[in-house]
C-alpha positions as CSV (number, residue, x, y, z in Angstrom):
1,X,134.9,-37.0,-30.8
2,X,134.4,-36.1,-27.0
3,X,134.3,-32.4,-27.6
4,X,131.8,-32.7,-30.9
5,X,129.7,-35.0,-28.8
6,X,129.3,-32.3,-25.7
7,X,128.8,-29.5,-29.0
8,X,126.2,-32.0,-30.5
9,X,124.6,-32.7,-26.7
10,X,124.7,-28.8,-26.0
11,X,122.3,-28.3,-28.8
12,X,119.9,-31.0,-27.8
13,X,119.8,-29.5,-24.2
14,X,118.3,-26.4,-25.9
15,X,115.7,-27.9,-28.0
16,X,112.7,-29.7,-26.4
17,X,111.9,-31.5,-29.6
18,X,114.7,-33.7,-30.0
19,X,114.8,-34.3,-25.8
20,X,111.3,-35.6,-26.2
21,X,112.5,-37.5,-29.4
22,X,111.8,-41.4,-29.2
23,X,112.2,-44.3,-31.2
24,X,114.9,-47.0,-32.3
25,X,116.2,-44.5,-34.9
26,X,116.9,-41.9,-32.2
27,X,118.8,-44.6,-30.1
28,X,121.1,-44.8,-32.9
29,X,121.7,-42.0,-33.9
30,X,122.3,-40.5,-30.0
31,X,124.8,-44.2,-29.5
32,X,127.0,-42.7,-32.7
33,X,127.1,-39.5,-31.3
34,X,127.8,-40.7,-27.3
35,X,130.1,-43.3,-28.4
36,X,133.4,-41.4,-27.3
37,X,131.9,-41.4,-23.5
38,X,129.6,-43.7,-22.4
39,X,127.9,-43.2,-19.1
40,X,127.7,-45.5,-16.8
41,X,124.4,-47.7,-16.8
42,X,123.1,-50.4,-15.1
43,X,122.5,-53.9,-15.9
44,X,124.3,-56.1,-18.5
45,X,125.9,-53.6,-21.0
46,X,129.0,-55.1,-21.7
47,X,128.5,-55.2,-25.6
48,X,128.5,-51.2,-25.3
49,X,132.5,-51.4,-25.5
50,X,132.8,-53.0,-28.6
51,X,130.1,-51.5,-30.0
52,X,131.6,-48.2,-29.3
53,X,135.1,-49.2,-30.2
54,X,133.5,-50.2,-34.1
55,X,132.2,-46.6,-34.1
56,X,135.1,-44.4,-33.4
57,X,137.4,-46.6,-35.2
58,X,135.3,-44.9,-38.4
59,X,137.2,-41.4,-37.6
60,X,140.3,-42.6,-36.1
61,X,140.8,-44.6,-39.4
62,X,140.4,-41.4,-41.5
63,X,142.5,-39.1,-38.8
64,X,145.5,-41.3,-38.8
65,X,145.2,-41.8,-42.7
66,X,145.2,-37.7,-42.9
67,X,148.2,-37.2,-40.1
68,X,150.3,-40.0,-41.7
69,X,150.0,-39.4,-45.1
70,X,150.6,-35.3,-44.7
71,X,154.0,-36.9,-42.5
72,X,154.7,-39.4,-45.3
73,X,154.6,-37.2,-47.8
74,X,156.8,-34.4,-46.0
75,X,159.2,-37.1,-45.6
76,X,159.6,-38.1,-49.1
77,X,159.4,-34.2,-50.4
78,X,156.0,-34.6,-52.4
79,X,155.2,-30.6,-52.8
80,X,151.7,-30.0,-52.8
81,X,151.5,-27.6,-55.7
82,X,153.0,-29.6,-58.4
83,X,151.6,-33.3,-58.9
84,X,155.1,-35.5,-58.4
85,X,155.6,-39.3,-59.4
86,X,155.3,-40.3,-55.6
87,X,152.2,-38.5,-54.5
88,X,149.9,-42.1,-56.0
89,X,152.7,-44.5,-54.2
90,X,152.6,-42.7,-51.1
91,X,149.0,-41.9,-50.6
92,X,148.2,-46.1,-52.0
93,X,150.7,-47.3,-49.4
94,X,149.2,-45.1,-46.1
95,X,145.9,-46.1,-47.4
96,X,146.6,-49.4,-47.8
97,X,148.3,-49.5,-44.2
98,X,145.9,-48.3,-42.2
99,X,142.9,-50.2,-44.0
100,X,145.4,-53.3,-42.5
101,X,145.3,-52.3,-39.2
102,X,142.0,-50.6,-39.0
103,X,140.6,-53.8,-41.0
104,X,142.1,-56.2,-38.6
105,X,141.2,-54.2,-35.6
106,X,137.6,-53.6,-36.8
107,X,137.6,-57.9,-37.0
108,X,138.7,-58.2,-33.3
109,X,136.2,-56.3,-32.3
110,X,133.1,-57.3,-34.3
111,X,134.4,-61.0,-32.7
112,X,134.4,-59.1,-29.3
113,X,131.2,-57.6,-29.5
114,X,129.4,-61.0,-30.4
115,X,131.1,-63.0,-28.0
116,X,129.9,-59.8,-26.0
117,X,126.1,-60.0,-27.1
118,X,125.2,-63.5,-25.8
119,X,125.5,-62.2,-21.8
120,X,123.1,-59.7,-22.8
């Protein structure tokens, strides 16, 4: 995420338009794209934490679904050519794994970042 923000960041160093680019929307959208490094800023911004955590929890979910279900199905010896019986019980149980964990840490920290948004 770090390395795809400094790509994404490089770009908008080159182009004047989006610099000069102002509004609610393009807050958003630079906070998803800056969320794997957040710079120090002053003030009260405690709720950035959390709020970051909820966005790269998005492609962690999907990268640890992707790296433990190509070791999962090494493991059991589903070949990737020929569809096998234990491709679907594989692939349901990693799925249904990691939306357990993600799921229950995405809930901490939505709890985290409104406990957070008060001292704002």
């Amino acid at each position: 995420m770090f390395v795809a923000e400094l790509g994404v960041f490089g770009l908008v160093d080159n182009s004047h338009t989006i610099q000069n680019w102002r509004s609610p929307l393009a807050e958003v959208v630079f906070f998803l794209l800056s969320s794997a490094w957040i710079a120090p800023a002053e003030g009260k911004t405690m709720w950035l934490v959390p709020a970051a955590t909820l966005v790269l929890l998005i492609p962690f979910c999907y990268a640890s679904y992707v790296s433990e279900y190509l070791i999962m199905a090494f493991m059991v010896g589903v070949p990737d050519e020929i569809p096998h019986r234990a491709y679907p019980r594989v692939r349901r149980a990693v799925r249904n794994a990691n939306l357990v964990t993600y799921g229950t840490m995405f809930i901490a920290t939505a709890i985290w970042l409104l406990v957070s948004l008060p001292q704002h």
